[in-house]
N, C-alpha and C positions, 0 to 999 in steps of 0.2 A: 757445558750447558747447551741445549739442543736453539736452534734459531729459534724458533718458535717462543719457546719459553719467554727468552731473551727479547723478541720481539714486541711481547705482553706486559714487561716489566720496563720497559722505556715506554710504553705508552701508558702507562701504569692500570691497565686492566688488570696484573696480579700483584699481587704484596709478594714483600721479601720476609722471608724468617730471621730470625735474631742470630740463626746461625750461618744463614745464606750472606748476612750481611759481612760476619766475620771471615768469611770464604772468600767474597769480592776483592775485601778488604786488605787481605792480607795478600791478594794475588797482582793487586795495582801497584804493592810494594808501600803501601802507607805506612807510616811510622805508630808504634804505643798510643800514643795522642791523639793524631791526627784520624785512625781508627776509630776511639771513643770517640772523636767529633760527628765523624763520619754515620757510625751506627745513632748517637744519638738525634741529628739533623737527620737523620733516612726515618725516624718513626715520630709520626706526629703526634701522634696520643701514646706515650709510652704508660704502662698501667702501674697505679699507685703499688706500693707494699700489702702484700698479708695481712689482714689482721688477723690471727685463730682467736676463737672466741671464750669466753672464759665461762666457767658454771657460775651458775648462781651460788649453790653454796661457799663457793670459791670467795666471791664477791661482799656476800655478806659478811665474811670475816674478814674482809679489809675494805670495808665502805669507806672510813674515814678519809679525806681526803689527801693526809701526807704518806698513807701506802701508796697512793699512784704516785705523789711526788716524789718519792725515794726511789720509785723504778726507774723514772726518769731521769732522776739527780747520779745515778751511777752510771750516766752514759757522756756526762761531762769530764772536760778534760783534769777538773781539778775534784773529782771527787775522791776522799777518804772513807774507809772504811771503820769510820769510827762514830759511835752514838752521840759525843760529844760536838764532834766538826759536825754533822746532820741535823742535831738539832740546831746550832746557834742560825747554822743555813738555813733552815724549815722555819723558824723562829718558834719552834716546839719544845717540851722537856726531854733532856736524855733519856728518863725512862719511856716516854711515848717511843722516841726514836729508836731504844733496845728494842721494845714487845713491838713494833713494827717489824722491823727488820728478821725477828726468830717468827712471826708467823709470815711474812715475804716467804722465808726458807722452808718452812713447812708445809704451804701449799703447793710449791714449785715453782713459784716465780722468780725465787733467788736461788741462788747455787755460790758456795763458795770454792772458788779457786784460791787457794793459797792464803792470801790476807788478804784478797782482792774480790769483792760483792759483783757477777755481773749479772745482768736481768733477759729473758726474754721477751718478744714481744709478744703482747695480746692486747687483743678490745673488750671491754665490757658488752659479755652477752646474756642480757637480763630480763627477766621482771620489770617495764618500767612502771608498772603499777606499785612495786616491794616497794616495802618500808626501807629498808637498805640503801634504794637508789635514791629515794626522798629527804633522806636523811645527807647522801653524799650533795645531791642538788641547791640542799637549803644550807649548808657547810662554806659551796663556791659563790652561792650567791652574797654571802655575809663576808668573804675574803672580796670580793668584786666591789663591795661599799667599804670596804677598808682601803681598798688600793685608791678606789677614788678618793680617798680622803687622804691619802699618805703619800704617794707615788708620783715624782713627775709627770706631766704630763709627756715630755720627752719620752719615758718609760713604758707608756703602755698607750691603749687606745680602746676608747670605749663610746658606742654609738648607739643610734637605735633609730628606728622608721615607724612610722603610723602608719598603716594602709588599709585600706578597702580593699577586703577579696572576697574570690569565690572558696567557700570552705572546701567543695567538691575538689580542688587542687592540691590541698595540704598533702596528701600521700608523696606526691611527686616533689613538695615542697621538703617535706623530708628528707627525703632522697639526694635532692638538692645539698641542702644542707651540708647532711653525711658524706658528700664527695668533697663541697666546700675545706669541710673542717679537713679531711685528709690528705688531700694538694698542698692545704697551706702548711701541714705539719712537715711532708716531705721535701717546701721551701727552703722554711728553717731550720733543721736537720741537715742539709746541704754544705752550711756555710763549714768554714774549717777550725773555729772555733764557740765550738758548742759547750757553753759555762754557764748557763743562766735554765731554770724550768722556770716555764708561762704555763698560764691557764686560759684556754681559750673557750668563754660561755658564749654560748650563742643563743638565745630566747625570744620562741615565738609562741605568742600567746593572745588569748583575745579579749579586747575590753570592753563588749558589746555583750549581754546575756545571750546566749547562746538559746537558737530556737529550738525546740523540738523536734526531733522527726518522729 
């Protein structure tokens, strides 16, 4: 590495690449570990996961809300590939859980490997206007008033805020949001045992009639 360079990056006037990092790294003589410590402490905003976005049409055939749950339920450690273990876990019918999972596989969200379901990932990229998404929204909102009414409170967490704003902000507040929700997913996805899907609703909405422009 030329002095100069080197002189720029201890004063931190230039960033390092993710593969410059591993170059240092492995030239200090750092260990497997101590490496990942290293590259993940050298980048301060490291950037969330991909989402690829999904079609509408896509979507629309699996609004329901336990099609996303079953993408997710196959990425835990005790998941089966059976309609029967799915549903009593979903707390839905086997037959929901069959014609779930064959159109999973039909749109290409599912693949089967051997006896073993796994899923890619994707984000809902939609319509939020479709009837489709309204249909999924007013689904998680009625499991939301179930959980309050059934679920420890140990088990889950449910809040909400009153405020005064400026509506001109909401674009950014979305935004907001959207990065919210995806930090906190690549939290919990983290840990070393991932067995449980949550549903994470987040809703902003205004209870003032809304003026004209």
């Amino acid at each position: 590495m030329e002095s100069s360079a080197l002189s720029k990056i201890l004063r931190g006037k230039r960033m390092i690449s993710l593969k410059m990092h591993y170059r240092l790294g492995e030239r200090l003589g750092l260990s497997e570990s101590q490496l990942k410590a290293f590259v993940a402490s050298s980048i301060p905003n490291p950037p969330l996961p991909l989402y690829a976005p999904m079609a509408s049409e896509v979507f629309e055939v699996i609004s329901d809300w336990y099609h996303h749950a079953i993408l997710e339920l196959t990425k835990t450690k005790s998941f089966k590939n059976d309609p029967k273990w799915i549903a009593r876990k979903l707390d839905i019918s086997s037959n929901q859980a069959r014609i779930a999972v064959e159109r999973l596989i039909q749109v290409g969200l599912l693949s089967r490997q051997g006896k073993i379901l796994s899923s890619q990932n994707s984000t809902l990229h939609h319509d939020l206007k479709a009837a489709a998404f309204r249909q999924l929204q007013e689904q998680i909102l009625e499991l939301s008033a179930k959980a309050l009414r059934e679920i420890p409170i140990e088990q889950r967490d449910q809040s909400s805020m009153t405020m005064a704003i400026d509506p001109r902000l909401l674009p950014k507040a979305r935004e907001l949001i959207k990065k919210f929700r995806r930090q906190l997913c690549k939290l919990l996805q983290e840990g070393s045992s991932v067995d449980e899907v949550y549903q994470l609703s987040v809703s902003l909405f205004p209870l003032t009639r809304l003026q004209k422009k």
